[in-house]
C-alpha positions, 0 to 999 in steps of 0.5 A, spaced: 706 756 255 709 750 252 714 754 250 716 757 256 724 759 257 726 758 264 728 765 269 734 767 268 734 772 274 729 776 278 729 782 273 727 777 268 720 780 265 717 772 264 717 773 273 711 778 271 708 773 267 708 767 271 707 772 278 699 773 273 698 766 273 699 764 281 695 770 283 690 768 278 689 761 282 691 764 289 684 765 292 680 759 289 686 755 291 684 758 299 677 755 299 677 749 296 684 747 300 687 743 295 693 741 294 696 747 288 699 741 283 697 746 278 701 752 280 707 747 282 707 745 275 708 752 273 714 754 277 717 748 274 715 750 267 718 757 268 726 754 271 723 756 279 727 750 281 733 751 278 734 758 281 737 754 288 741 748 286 748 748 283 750 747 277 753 741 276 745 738 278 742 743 272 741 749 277 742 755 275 745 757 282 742 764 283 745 768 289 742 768 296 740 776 295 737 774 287 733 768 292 731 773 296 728 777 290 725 772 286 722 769 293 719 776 295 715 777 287 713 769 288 709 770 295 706 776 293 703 773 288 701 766 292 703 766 299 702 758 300 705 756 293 712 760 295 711 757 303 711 750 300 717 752 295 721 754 301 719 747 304 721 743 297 728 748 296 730 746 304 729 739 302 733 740 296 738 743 299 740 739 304 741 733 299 746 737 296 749 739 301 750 733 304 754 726 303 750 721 300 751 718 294 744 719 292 743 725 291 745 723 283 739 719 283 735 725 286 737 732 285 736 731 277 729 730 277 728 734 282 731 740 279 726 739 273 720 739 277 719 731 276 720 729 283 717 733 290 721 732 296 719 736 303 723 737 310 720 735 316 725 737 321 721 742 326 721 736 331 730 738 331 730 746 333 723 748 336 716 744 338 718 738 342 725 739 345 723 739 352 720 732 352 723 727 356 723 723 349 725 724 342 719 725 337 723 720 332 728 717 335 734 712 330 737 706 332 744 704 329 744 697 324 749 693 320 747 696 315 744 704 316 739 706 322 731 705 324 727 710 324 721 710 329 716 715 331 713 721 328 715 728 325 710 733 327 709 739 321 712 735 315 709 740 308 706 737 302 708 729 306 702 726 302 705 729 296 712 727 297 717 722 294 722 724 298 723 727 306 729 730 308 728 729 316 733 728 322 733 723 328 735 722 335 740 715 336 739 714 345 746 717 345 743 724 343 747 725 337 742 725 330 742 724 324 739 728 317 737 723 311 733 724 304 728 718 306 724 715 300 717 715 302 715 708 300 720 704 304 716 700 309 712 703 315 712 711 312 706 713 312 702 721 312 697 723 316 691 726 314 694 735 313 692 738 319 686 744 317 689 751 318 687 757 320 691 759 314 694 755 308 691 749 309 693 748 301 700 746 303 697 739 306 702 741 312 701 735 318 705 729 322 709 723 317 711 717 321 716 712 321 714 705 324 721 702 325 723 704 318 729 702 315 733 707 312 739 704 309 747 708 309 747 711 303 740 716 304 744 719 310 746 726 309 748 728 316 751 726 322 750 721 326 753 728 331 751 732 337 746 738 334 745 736 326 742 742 324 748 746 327 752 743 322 750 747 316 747 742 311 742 746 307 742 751 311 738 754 318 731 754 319 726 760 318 732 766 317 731 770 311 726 766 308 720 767 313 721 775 313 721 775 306 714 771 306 711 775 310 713 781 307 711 779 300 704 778 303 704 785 307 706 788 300 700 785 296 695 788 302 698 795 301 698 795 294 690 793 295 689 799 300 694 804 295 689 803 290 683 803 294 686 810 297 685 813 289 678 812 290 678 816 297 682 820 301 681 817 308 686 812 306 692 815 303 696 818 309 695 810 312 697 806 305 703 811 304 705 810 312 705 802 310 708 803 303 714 807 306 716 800 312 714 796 307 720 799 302 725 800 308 724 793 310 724 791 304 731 794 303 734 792 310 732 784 307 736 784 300 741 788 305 742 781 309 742 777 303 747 781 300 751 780 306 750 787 309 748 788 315 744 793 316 739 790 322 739 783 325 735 778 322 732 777 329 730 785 329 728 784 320 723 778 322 719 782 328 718 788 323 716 783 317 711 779 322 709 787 324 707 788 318 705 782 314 700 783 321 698 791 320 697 791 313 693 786 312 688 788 317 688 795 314 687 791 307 680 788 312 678 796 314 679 799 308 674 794 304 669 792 309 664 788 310 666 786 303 673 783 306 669 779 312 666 774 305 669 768 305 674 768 297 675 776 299 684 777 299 683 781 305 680 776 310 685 771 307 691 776 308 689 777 314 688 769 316 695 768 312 698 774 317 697 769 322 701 764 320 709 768 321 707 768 329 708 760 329 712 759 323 719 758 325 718 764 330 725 766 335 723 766 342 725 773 343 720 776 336 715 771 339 716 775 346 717 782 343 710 781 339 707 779 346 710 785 349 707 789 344 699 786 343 699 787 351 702 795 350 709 794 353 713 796 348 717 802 347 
């Protein structure tokens, strides 16, 4: 392993070998709840983190559709690990997207693997916005802002050196900013206990009047920062590439049971067939090919990850409702994409739908 040479694209067949290594680690990962510092190792042993960033930071800047792809291998082999990925990768690429002088400090031992930072940036486009008062607020200094309040669903917080995370001045403009997690008053709840996914240690970071000097602002301060294309959206491709990763690891487990008994081929072909239509509209988006809307995408990405891991559950039986089973673990990770980064609209179309309203 120590003589690894980095991915060089998704086609690369060392993707297979690295894909073996996180699946092999993937089901006692689920049950103990640790955080996966093994499996993050590797994705820097193998170049992962080099795919997202420039080359002027020692990325390799692969395109968004080869992303795509090599997200899509890397989830069916370890949703949680991947999940965490994105996280990370988000948090990297709003520090080179934005505007400070840091980045030079940051973004070299970030991209080898040396560093971890996250983003904690949910309380800005969905989960507390109809309350009266910010979750994190910023007030303007001398010398930069202070920070006071909390981020609700911060990734690997616990395991960060860094936390891109936005806030809100009195006046409603924000602010984005790489904060360094050992700056006075910055400090990680215990990570929330999961339904699903209880290893990427996901839970509240907050900031008692943390003092974030000028020069670790990205963004802002704006009306709107998440609109300002730092780094961008939040969800979109990723989280249906997610979710189609682990419908295709369900399916593949039915296909191979239906070899044994004949009962289960029509429904493993059925999956199989959305699965690989689905599939082929994601990379059409990635390539900048609209062939559906990513709003229309992610419903039957979240559809899928939800039917295929429920027939994985039928299909074994008894045997998948024992906990270290993929199937029941498949099923509890299906969960997930209702919450995560979820429109409104797919939110309302999969209420639709469970209550019989659909078309």
């Amino acid at each position: 392993m120590a003589n690894v040479q980095p991915l060089r694209s998704p086609d690369d067949p060392a993707l297979d070998d690295l894909c073996r290594e996180l699946a092999a680690r993937t089901d006692a990962q689920d049950v103990s709840g640790a955080w996966p510092a093994e499996q993050l190792q590797l994705l820097g042993k193998f170049g992962v983190y080099e795919w997202f960033l420039p080359r002027e930071w020692g990325g390799q800047e692969w395109s968004g559709a080869d992303c795509i792809r090599g997200y899509l291998r890397l989830s069916e082999a370890c949703l949680a690990t991947t999940f965490i990925l994105t996280q990370r990768t988000g948090a990297c690429q709003r520090i080179a997207d934005g505007d400070s002088p840091r980045k030079s400090e940051l973004l070299p031992r970030l991209v080898t693997g040396e560093s971890f930072a996250t983003v904690g940036i949910s309380h800005l486009t969905t989960s507390r916005r109809h309350l009266a008062r910010p979750a994190l607020e910023a007030e303007e200094t001398a010398n930069g802002f202070t920070l006071h309040g909390f981020s609700p669903w911060v990734t690997g917080g616990l395991h960060a050196e860094t936390i891109v995370t936005g806030a809100t001045l009195a006046d409603g403009r924000q602010i984005l900013a790489a904060v360094p997690t050992d700056l006075p008053g910055v400090s990680s709840d215990p990570p929330q206990e999961l339904v699903g996914l209880s290893s990427s240690h996901t839970g509240a970071v907050r900031f008692d009047k943390v003092l974030v000097e000028r020069d670790w602002l990205l963004a802002g301060p704006i009306e709107n920062v998440m609109a300002s294309g730092i780094g961008g959206n939040t969800g979109g491709l990723q989280t249906s590439t997610l979710a189609l990763g682990l419908a295709r690891s369900a399916i593949r487990y039915l296909s191979i049971e239906a070899e044994k008994r004949d009962e289960l081929r029509e429904p493993a072909q059925a999956l199989a067939r959305d699965a690989e239509t689905a599939v082929e509209d994601l990379l059409s988006l990635a390539g900048g090919r609209e062939s559906c809307t990513p709003q229309d995408l992610r419903y039957r990405a979240n559809s899928l990850a939800l039917r295929a891991s429920q027939a994985a559950l039928t299909a074994a039986k008894g045997a998948g409702y024992v906990a270290g089973h993929p199937a029941g673990r498949w099923c509890r990770e299906a969960l997930f994409f209702l919450v995560w980064s979820c429109p409104q609209p797919v939110a309302n179309a999969a209420l639709c739908n469970l209550a019989g309203l659909g078309d």
